[in-house]
C-alpha positions as CSV (number, residue, x, y, z in Angstrom):
1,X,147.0,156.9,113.3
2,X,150.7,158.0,114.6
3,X,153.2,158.3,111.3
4,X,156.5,156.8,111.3
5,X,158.0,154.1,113.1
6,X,156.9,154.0,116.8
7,X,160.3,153.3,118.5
8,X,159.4,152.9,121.7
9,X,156.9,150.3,120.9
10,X,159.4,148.6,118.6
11,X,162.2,148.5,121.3
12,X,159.7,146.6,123.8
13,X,158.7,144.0,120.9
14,X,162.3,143.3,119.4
15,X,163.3,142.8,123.2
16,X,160.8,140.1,123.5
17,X,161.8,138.6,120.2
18,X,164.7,138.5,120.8
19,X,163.9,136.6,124.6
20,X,161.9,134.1,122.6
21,X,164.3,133.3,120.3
22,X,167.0,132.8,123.1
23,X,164.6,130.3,124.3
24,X,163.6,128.6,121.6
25,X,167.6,127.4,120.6
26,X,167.8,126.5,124.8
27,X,164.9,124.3,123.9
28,X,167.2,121.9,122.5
29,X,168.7,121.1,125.6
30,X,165.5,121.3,127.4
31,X,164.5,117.3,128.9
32,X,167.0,116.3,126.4
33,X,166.7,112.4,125.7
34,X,170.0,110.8,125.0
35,X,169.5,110.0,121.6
36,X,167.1,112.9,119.5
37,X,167.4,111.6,116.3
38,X,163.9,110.6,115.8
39,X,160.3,111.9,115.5
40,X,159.2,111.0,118.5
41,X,162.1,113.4,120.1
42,X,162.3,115.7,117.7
43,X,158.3,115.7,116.4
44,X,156.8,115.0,119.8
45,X,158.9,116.2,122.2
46,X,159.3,112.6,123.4
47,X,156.3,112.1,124.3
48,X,156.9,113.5,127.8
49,X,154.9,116.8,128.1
50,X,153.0,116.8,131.5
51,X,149.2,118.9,131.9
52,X,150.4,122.3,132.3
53,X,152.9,122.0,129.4
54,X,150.1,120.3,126.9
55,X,148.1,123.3,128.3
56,X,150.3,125.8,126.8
57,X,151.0,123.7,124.1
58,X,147.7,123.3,122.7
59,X,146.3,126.5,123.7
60,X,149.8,128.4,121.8
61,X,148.5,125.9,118.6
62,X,144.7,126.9,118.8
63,X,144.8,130.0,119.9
64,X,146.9,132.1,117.6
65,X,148.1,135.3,116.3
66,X,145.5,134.9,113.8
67,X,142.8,134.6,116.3
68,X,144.2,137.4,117.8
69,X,144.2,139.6,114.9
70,X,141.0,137.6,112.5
71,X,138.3,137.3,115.4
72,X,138.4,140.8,116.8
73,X,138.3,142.1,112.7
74,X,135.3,139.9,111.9
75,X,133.3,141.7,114.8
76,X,134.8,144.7,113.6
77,X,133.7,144.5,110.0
78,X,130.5,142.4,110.5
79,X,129.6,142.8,113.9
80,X,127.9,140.0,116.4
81,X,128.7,136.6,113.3
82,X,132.2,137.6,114.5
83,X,131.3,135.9,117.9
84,X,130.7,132.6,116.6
85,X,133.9,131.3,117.4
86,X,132.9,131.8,121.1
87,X,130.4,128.4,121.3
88,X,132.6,126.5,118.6
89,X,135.5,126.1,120.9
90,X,132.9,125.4,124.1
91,X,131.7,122.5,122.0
92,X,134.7,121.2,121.0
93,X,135.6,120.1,124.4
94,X,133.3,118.0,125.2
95,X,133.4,116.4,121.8
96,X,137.2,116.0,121.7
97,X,136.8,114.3,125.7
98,X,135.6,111.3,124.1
99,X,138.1,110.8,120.8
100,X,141.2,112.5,122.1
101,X,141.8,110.1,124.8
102,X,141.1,107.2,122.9
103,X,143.5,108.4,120.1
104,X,146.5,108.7,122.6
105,X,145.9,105.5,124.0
106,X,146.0,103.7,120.8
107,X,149.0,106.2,119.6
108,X,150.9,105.2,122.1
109,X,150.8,101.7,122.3
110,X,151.7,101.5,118.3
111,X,154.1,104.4,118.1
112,X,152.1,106.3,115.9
113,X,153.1,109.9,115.0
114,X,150.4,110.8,113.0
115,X,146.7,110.6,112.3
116,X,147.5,109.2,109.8
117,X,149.3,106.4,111.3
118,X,146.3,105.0,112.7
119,X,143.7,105.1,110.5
120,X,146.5,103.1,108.4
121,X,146.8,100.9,111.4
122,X,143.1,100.6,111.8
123,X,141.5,99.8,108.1
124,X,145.2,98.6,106.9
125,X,144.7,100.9,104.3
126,X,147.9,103.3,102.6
127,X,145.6,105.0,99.8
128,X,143.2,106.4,103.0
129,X,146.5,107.3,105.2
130,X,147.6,109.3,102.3
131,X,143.9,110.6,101.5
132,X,144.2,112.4,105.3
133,X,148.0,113.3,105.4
134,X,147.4,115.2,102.3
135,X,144.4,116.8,103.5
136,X,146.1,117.9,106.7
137,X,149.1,119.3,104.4
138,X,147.0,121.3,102.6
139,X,145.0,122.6,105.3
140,X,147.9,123.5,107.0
141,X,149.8,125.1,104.9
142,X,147.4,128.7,104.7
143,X,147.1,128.2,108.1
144,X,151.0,128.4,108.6
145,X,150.6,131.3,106.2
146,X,147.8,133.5,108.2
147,X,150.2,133.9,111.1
148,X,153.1,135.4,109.0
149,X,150.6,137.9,108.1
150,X,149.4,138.4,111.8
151,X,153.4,139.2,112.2
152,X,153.2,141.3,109.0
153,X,149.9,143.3,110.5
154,X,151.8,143.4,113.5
155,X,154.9,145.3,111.1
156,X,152.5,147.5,109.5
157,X,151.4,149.3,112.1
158,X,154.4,149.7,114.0
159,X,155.5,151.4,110.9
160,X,158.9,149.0,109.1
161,X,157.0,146.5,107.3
162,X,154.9,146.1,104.6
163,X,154.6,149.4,103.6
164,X,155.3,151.3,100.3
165,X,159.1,151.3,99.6
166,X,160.9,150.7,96.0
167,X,162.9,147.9,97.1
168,X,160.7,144.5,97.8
169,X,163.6,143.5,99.9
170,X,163.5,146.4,102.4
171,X,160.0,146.3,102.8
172,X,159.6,142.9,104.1
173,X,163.3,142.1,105.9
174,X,161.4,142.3,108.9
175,X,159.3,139.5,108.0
176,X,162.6,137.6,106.1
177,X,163.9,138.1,109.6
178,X,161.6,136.7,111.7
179,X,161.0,133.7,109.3
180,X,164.5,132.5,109.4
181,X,164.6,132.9,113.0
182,X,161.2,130.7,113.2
183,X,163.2,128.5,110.7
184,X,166.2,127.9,112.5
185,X,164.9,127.3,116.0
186,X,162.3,124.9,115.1
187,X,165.1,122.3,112.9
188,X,167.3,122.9,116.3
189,X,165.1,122.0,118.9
190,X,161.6,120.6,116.9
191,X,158.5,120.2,119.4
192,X,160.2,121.5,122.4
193,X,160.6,125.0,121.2
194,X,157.0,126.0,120.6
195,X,155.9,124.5,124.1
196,X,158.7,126.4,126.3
197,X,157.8,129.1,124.4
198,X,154.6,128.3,124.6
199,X,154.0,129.9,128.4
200,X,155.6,133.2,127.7
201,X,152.8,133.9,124.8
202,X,150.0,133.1,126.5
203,X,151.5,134.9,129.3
204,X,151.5,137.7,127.5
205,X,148.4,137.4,125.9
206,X,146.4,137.4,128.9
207,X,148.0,140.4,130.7
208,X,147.4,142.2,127.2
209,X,143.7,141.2,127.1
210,X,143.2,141.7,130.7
211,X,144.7,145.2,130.6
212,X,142.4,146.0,127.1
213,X,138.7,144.7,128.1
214,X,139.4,147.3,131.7
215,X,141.7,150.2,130.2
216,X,140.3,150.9,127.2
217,X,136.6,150.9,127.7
218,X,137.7,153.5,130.4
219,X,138.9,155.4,127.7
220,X,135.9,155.2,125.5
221,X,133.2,156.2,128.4
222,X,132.5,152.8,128.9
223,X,130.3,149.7,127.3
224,X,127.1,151.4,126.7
225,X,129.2,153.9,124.7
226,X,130.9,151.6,122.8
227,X,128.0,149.2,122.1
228,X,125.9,152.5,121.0
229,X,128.9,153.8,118.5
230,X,128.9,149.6,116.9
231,X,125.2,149.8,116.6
232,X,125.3,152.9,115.1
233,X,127.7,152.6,112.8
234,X,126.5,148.3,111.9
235,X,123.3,150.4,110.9
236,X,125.3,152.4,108.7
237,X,124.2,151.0,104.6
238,X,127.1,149.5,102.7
239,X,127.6,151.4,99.3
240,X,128.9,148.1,97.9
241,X,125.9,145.8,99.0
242,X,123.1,148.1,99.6
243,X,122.7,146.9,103.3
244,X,123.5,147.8,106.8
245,X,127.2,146.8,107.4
246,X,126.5,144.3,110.3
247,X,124.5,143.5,113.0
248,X,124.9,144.0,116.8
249,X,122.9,141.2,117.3
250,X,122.7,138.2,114.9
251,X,119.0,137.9,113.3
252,X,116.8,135.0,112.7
253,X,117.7,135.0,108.9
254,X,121.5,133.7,109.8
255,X,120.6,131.8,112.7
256,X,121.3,128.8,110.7
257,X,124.5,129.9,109.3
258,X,126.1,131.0,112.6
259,X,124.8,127.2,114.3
260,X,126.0,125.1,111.9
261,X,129.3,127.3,111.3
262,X,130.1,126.5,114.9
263,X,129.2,123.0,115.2
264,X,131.5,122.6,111.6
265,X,134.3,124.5,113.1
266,X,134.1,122.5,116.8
267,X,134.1,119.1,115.1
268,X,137.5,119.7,113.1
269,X,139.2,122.2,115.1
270,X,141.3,119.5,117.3
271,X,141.7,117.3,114.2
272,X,143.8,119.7,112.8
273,X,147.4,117.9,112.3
274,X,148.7,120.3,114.8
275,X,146.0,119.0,117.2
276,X,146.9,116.4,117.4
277,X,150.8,116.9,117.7
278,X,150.2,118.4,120.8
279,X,148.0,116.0,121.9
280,X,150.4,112.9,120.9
281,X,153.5,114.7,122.8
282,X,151.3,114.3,126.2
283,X,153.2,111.5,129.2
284,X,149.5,109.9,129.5
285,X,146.2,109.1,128.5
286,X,145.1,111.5,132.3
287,X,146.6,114.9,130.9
288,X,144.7,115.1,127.8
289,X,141.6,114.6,129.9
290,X,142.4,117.2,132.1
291,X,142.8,119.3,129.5
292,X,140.0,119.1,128.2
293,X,138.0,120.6,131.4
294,X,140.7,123.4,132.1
295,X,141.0,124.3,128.3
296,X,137.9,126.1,128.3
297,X,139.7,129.4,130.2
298,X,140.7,130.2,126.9
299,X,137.1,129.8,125.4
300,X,136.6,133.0,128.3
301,X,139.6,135.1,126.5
302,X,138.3,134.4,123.3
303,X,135.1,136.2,124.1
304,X,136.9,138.8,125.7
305,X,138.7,139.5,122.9
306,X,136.2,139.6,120.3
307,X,134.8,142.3,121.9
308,X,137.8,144.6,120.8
309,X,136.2,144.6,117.2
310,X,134.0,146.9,119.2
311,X,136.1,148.8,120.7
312,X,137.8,149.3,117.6
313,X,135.1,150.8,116.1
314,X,134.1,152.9,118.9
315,X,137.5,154.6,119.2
316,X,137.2,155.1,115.2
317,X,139.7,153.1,113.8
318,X,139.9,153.2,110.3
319,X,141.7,150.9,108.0
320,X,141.2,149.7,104.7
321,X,142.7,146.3,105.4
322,X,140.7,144.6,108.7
323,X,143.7,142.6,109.8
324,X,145.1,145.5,110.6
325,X,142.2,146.8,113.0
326,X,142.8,145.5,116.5
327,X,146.8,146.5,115.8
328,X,145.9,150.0,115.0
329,X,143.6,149.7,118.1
330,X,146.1,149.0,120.3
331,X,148.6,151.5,119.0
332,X,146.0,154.4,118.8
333,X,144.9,153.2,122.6
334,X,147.9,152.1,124.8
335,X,151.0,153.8,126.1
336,X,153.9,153.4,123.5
337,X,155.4,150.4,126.0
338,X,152.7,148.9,126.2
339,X,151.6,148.6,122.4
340,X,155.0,147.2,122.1
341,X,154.2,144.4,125.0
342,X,150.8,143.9,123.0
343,X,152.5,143.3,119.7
344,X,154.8,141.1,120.8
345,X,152.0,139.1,122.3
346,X,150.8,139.0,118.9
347,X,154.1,138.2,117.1
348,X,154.8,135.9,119.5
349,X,151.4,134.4,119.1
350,X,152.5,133.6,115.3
351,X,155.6,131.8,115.9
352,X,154.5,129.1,118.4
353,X,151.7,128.1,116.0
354,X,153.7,128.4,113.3
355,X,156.6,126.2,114.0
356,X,153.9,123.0,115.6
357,X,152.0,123.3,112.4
358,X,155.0,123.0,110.0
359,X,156.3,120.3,112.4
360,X,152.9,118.5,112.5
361,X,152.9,118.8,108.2
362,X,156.3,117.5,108.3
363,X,155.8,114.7,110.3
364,X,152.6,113.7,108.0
365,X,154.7,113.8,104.8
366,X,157.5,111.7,106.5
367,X,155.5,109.0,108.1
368,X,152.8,108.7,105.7
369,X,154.5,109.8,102.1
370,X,158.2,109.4,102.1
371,X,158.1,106.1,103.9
372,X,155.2,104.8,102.9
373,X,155.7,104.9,99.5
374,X,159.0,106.0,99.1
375,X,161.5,104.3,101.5
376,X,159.8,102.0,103.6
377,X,163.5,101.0,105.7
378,X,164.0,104.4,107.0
379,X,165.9,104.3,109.9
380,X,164.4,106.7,112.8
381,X,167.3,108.9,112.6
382,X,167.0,109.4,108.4
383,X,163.1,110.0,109.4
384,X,164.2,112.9,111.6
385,X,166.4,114.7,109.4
386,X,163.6,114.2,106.4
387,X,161.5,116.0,108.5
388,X,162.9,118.6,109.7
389,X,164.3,119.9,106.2
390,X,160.4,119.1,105.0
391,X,159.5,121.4,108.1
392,X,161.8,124.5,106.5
393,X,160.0,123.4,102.8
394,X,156.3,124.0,104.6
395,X,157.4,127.5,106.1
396,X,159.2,128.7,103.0
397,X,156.2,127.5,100.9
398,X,154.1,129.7,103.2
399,X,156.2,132.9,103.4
400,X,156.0,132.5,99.5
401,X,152.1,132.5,99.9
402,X,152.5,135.4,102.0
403,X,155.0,137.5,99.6
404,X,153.3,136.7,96.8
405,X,149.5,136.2,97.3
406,X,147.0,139.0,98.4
407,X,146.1,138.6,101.9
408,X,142.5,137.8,101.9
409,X,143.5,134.8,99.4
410,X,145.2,133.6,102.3
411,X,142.0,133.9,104.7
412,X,139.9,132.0,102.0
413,X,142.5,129.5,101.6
414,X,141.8,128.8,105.5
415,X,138.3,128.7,105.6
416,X,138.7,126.1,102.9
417,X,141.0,124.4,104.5
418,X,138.8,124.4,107.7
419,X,135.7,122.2,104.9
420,X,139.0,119.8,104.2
421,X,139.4,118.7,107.6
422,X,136.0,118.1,108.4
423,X,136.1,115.2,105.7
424,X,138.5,113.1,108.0
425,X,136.1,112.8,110.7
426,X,134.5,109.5,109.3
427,X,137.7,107.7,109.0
428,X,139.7,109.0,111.9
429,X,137.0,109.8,114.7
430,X,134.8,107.3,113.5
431,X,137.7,104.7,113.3
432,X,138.2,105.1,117.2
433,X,134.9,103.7,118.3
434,X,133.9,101.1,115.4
435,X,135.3,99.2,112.4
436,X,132.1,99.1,110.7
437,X,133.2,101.4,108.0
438,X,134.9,99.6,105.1
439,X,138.2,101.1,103.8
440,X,137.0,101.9,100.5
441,X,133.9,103.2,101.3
442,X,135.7,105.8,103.7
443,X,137.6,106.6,100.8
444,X,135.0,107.1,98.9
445,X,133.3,109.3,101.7
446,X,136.3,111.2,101.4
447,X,136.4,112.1,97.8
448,X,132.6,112.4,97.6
449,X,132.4,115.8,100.6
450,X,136.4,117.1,99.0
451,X,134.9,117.2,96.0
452,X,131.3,118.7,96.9
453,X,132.8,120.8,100.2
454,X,135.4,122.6,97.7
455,X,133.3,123.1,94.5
456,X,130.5,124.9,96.7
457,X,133.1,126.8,98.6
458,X,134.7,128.2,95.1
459,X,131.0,128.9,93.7
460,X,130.2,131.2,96.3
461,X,131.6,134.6,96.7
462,X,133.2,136.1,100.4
463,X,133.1,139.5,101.5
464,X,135.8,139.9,99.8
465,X,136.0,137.7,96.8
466,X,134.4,136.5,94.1
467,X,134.9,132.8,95.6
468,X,135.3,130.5,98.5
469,X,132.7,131.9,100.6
470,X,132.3,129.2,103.4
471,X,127.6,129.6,103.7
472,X,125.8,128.1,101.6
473,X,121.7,127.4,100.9
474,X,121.5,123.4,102.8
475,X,120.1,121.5,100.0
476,X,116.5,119.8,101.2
477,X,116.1,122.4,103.9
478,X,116.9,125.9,102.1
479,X,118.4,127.3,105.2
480,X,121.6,129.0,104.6
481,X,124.8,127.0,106.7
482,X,128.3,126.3,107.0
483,X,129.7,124.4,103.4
484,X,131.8,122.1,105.1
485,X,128.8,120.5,107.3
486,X,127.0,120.0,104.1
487,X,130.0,118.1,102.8
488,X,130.2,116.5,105.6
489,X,126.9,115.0,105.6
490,X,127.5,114.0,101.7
491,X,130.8,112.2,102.9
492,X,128.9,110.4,105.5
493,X,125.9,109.3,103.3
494,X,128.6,108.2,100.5
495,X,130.5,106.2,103.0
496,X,127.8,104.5,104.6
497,X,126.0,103.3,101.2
498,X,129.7,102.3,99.5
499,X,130.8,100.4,103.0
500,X,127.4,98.5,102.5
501,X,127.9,97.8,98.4
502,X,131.4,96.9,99.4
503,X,130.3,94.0,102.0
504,X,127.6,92.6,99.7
505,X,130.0,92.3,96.6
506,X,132.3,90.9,99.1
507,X,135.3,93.6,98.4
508,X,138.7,92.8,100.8
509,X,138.7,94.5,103.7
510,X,142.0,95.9,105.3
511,X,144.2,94.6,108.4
512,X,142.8,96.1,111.7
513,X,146.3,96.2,113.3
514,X,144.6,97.2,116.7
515,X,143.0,95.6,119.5
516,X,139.8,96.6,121.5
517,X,142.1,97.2,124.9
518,X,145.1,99.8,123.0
519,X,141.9,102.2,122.9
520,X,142.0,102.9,126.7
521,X,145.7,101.8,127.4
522,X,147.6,103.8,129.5
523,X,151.4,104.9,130.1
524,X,152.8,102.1,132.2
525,X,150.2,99.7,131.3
526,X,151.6,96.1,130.2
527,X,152.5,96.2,126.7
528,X,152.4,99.8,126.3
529,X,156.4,99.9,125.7
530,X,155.7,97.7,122.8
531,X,155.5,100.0,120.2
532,X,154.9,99.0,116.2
533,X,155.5,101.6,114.1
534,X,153.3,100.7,111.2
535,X,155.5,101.1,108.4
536,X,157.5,98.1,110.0
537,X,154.0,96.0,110.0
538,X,153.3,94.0,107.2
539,X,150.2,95.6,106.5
540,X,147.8,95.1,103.3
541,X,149.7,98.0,100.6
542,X,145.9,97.9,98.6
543,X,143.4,100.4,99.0
């Protein structure tokens, strides 16, 4: 580990800061619309975003600093479980290829902004809108918070933040720093500064990865070296737990756990609020289909990159925090320029996922709190500037998570948050294909797997904690398996025997605002220009 502050490294990454930032006030001006004073400008970048722009987009939203820094350190610290979010984002795609297209359609033809604009549209329901906007907050918010501490890894290692210093101020300015750059650039320019950004990140991301997985098995005397050093040191008995430290190869006792933690992952992953920004700011229903089939490159990076948690271990990186692992790795392994390149890969990999999410939570408080339920005659413009200032509230609420919280309380926070948006499945996913669900009973479904998904999560210990581990025992079958499909499951059952109490007692159902054709409408199409915002529909306010 070099001492000090590694200049050289630090010139290369301020100078691409710096770049970013340059372009992410230009964004502003960037296929500016004559009027940007409302969400669909300022949220969705007008809604204008052709394939190779939703491409950057989405993968800068799903593939993050935090996937560069959290994959890589769960192979590191637990070896070959690491890996499972290799097949969760294979079978997301072809699961999303049958919703995603089917959500823009209907989107689009209504103005919605949100998920949660059309499952208010669909069961004419505000109390299940609310139910998901929440969720997606919540879940968000960690998430926002995990890639200021990628940027604070990032820090560490290059030696001027984080570390020990008397004055709290000092020690994380260059975090302060970045934040109110992040901040500023996003109120300016909204949606259209993440996605030009969006292509110098990935960009740099590949060359980094590219360059890693050929120069620095060279360095280690290649593969079979570095898969004999993991092995050898996975074998190695943890004093803690009394048991080898990982496993090169997954056994047959957490099959279960690593199936069912993919699966759970791939189902929610695109219904993240961020998600589904990106996929809402597309021109037509055609781009988010091709993405959907090119998308997978970055499924073939992701593996890639896990397998630095190898390498890591192999060169004998040793930290006491894992975050910090494939940082050190870097630093320990590259020329000093180049480290600098790879953290501002990194860095860079924060900010364009940070500023979509806090958009995407600021667009769901807007839409589906503030004028919902508290001024319904919101004028588009007075929706824009309510969300941007509730976009600065969701990233200062997350730095203060970050200054304030230990770190792995943050990672826990995100697995949780992970179990909270599997529960909008039902109503969202399910909502696209069929109106067989009634509103309550989806509500119900809700509560039932929140409840259950969150009290099982804070009843089982991490490796690191005492609580929200995210594998537990499946009840019936004993097999250990991801928490949130178990909740899942209980949302499901709750729903399905609640929708059919409802309809037998004869409960009111909702307003289905939507017809069978909006669900594979496309741009151009008649009536597609006919957009109803639902908060200007009169709309059922029960349930």
């Amino acid at each position: 580990m070099k001492e000090g502050v590694n200049g050289v490294a630090l010139t290369v990454f301020v100078f691409f800061f710096l770049a970013v930032t340059v372009m992410g006030f230009w964004a502003a001006r960037w296929r500016k619309a004559e009027s940007a004073d409302s969400l669909d400008e300022w949220g969705l970048g007008g809604r204008s975003f052709g394939t190779w722009i939703t491409w950057f987009l989405l993968g800068g939203d799903l593939y993050t600093a935090y996937t560069f820094v959290a994959v890589p350190a769960a192979v590191y610290a637990g070896g070959a479980a690491g890996f499972f979010a290799v097949p969760y984002t294979i079978l997301c795609y072809p699961l999303v290829f049958t919703f995603l297209p089917r959500l823009w359609s209907v989107s689009h033809r209504h103005g919605y902004v949100t998920s949660s604009d059309f499952v208010r549209g669909r069961f004419g329901s505000r109390g299940l809108s609310v139910a998901l906007a929440v969720t997606g907050i919540l879940a968000t918010m960690p998430y926002i918070a995990l890639q200021l501490v990628g940027i604070q890894a990032v820090l560490d290692v290059l030696g001027v933040g984080g570390g020990e210093s008397a004055n709290w101020f000092v020690k994380d300015l260059p975090l302060l720093i970045a934040f109110g750059v992040l901040a500023a650039y996003t109120y300016s320019s909204g949606l259209r500064a993440p996605a030009l950004i969006a292509f110098v990140k990935d960009a740099l991301i590949y060359i980094v990865i590219a360059v890693a997985i050929i120069y620095i098995p060279m360095r280690l005397g290649g593969f079979d070296e570095i898969f004999a050093k993991a092995a050898k040191a996975f074998a190695t008995e943890n004093p803690a737990t009394g048991k080898p430290r990982g496993a090169l190869v997954t056994g047959s006792d957490a099959q279960w756990a690593y199936a069912t933690l993919a699966l759970g992952s791939a189902m929610a992953l695109f219904l993240y609020p961020h998600s589904v920004t990106a996929v809402l700011s597309s021109k037509n229903r055609n781009v988010i289909r091709r993405n959907t089939t090119i998308l997978p490159l970055y499924s073939l990076m992701l593996g890639l990159l896990a397998m630095l948690g190898f390498m890591a271990i192999a060169a004998g990186v040793k930290v006491k925090n894992g975050q910090l692992a494939i940082p050190q790795l870097f630093e320990d392994m590259f020329p000093d320029w180049f480290t600098g390149v790879a953290f501002a890969a990194i860095g860079i990999g924060a900010l364009v996922p940070a500023a979509i999410m806090s958009i995407a939570a600021a667009n769901l408080f807007t839409r589906n709190i503030y004028k919902d339920f508290l001024k319904p005659d919101a004028t588009p413009e007075h929706e824009a500037k309510v969300s941007k200032i509730a976009s600065l509230l969701v990233k200062v609420g997350a730095l203060a998570f970050v200054l304030t919280m230990d770190k792995t309380v943050a990672i826990n926070f995100q697995l949780l948050g992970g179990i909270w948006i599997l529960q909008t499945v039902p109503a969202l996913v399910g909502g696209l294909f069929t109106r067989w669900f009634h509103r309550w009973g989806l509500l119900a479904g809700w509560a039932a797997g929140m409840a259950y998904g969150t009290w099982r999560a804070y009843a089982t210990p991490s490796a690191t904690q005492d609580h929200f581990g995210n594998t537990n025992l499946i009840p019936l079958i004993g097999e250990k398996g991801y928490i949130g499909l178990t909740a899942f499951v209980v949302n499901v059952l709750v729903a399905v025997v609640a929708t059919l109490v409802l309809r037998a007692v004869g409960a009111p159902d909702g307003v289905d605002l939507t017809r069978p054709s909006d669900y594979t409408a496309d741009a151009g199409d008649p009536g597609v220009q006919e957009k109803l915002p639902p908060a200007t529909v009169e709309a059922p306010a029960a349930g």
